[in-house]
C-alpha positions as CSV (number, residue, x, y, z in Angstrom):
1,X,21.4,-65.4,-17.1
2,X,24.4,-64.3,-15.0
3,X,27.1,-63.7,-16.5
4,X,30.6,-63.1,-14.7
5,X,33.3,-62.0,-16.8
6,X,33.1,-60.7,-21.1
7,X,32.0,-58.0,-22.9
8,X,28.5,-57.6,-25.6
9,X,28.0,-54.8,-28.1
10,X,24.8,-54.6,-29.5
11,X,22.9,-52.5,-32.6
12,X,19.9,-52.3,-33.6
13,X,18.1,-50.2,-36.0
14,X,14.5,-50.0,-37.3
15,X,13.5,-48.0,-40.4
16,X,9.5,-47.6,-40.3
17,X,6.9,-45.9,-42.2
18,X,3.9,-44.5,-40.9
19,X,1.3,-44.1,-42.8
20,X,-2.4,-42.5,-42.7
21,X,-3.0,-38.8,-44.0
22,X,0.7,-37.9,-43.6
23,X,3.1,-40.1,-43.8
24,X,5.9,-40.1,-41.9
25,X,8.9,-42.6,-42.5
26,X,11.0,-42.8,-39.2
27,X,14.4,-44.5,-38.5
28,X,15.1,-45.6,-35.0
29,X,18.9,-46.7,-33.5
30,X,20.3,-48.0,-30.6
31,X,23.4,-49.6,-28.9
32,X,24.5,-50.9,-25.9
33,X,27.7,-51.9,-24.4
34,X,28.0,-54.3,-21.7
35,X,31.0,-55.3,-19.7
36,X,31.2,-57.4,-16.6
37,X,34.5,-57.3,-15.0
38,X,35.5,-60.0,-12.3
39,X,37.7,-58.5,-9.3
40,X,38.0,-61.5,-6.8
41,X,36.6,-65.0,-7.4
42,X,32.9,-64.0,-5.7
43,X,32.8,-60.5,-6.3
44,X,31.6,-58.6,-9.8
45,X,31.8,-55.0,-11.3
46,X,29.2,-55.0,-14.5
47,X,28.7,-52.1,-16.3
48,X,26.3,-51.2,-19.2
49,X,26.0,-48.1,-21.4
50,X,23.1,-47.8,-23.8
51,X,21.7,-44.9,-26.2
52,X,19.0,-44.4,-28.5
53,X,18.3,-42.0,-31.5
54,X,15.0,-41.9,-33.6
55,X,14.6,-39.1,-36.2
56,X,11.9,-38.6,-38.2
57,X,13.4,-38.7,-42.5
58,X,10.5,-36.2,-43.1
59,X,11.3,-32.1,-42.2
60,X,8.1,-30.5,-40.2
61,X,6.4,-34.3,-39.6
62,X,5.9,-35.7,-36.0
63,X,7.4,-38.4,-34.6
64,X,4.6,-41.2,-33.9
65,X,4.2,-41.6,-30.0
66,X,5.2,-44.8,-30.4
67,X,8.9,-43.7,-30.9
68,X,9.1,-41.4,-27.9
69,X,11.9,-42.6,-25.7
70,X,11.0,-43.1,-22.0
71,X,13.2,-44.3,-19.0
72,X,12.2,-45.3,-15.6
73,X,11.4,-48.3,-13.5
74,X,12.7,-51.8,-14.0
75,X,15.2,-52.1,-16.5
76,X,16.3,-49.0,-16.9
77,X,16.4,-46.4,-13.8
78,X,15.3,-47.8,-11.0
79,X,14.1,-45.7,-7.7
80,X,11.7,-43.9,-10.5
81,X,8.4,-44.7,-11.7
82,X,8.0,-47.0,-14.9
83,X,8.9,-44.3,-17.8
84,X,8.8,-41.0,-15.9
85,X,12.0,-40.1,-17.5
86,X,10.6,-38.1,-20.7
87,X,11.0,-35.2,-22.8
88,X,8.9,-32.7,-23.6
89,X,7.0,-33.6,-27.1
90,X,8.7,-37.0,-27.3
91,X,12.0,-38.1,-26.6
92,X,14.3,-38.8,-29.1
93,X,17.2,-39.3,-27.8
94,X,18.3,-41.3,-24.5
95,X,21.3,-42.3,-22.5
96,X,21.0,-45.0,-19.8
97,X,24.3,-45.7,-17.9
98,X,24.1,-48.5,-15.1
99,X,26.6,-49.8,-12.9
100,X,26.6,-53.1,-10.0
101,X,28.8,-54.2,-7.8
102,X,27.8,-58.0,-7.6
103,X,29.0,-60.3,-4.8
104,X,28.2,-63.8,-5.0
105,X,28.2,-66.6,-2.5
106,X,26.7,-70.0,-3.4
107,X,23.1,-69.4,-4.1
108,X,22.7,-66.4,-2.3
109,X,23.8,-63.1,-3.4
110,X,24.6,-58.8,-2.7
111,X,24.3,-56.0,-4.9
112,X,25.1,-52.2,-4.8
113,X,23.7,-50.7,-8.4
114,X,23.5,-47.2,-9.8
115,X,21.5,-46.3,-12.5
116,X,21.8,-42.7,-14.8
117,X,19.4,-41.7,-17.4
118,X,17.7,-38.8,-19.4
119,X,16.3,-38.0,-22.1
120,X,16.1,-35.3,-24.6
121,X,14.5,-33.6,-27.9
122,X,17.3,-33.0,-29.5
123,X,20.8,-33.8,-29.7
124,X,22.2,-30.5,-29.1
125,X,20.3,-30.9,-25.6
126,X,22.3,-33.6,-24.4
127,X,23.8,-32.1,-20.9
128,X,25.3,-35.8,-19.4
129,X,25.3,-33.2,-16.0
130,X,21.8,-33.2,-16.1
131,X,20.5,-37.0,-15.4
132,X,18.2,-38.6,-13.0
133,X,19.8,-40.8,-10.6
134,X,18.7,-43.9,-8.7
135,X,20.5,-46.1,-6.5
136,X,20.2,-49.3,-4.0
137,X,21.3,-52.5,-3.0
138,X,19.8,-55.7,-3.5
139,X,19.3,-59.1,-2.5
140,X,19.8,-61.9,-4.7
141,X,18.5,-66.2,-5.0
142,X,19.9,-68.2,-7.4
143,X,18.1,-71.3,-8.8
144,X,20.1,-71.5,-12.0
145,X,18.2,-68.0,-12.6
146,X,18.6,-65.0,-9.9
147,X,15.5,-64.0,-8.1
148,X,16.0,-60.5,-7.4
149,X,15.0,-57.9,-4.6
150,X,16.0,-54.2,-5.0
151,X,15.8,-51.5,-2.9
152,X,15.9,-48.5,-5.0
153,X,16.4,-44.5,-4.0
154,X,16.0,-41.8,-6.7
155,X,17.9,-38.3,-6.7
156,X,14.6,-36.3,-5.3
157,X,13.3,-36.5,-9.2
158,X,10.4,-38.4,-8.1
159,X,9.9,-36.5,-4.3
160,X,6.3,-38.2,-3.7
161,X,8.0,-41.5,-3.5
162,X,12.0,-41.5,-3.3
163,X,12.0,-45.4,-2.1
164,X,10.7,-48.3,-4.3
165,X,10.9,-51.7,-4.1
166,X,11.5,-54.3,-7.3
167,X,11.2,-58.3,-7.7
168,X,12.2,-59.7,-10.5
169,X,13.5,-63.1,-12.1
170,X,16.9,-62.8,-13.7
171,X,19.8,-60.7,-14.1
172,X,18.9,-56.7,-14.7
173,X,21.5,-56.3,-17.6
């Protein structure tokens, strides 16, 4: 639930077929890296990196809604609203980068986190210059399982509400 030292790659991959009037057969992928880095014997540096790719294996066919990719809220990017990160016509590709700085004492804990994401159309759009940023610290209560408060600021990509408040039971990544 909270882990304090190691490293965890992870792939996935989905190959799907839609079908109805035209049929469109669709391969999704993704990957994440995770690395959690102890500097002192109460304080934490974790780190995860995760990207997506869906492609459509038929030329000139949509890519079901469905597949879009999305980032926002919980999760993700917090300081944003659930899944206001999108592209225009559907995502399909994403990059999510997050970063805390955990310090730990007993049950009762700090955070400082950092979250990056976009996403794009197209590969050849990828500009890692242009992501949405949010950032906050947090408060955290451990019963064997962290219960978590953020406080989350975005980068002025959400200006009718730059502040947003999470809870959540266990650890974000």
């Amino acid at each position: 639930f909270a882990p304090t030292r190691g490293m965890l790659l992870r792939l996935t991959g989905l190959y799907a077929i839609k079908l109805g009037r035209r049929p469109t057969y669709v391969i999704d992928g993704e990957f994440e890296l995770r690395r959690y880095q102890p500097l002192s014997r109460r304080l934490v540096l974790a780190f995860a990196l995760q990207g997506t790719r869906t492609a459509s294996l038929r030329r000139g066919r949509e890519l079901p809604q469905v597949y879009w990719k999305e980032y926002g809220g919980e999760g993700s990017l917090r300081g944003v609203r659930r899944n206001a990160v999108q592209a225009v016509g559907g995502g399909r590709v994403g990059v999510n980068m997050r970063g805390e700085l955990r310090y730990q004492r007993g049950s009762f804990g700090l955070v400082g986190f950092w979250d990056r994401a976009q996403v794009w159309h197209e590969v050849r759009e990828v500009r890692l210059r242009r992501m949405v940023d949010g950032y906050g610290v947090g408060l955290r209560y451990t019963l064997g399982f962290p219960l978590r408060l953020d406080l989350a600021f975005n980068d002025g990509f959400d200006a009718a509400q730059r502040i947003r408040f999470y809870f959540s039971i266990g650890q974000a990544f």
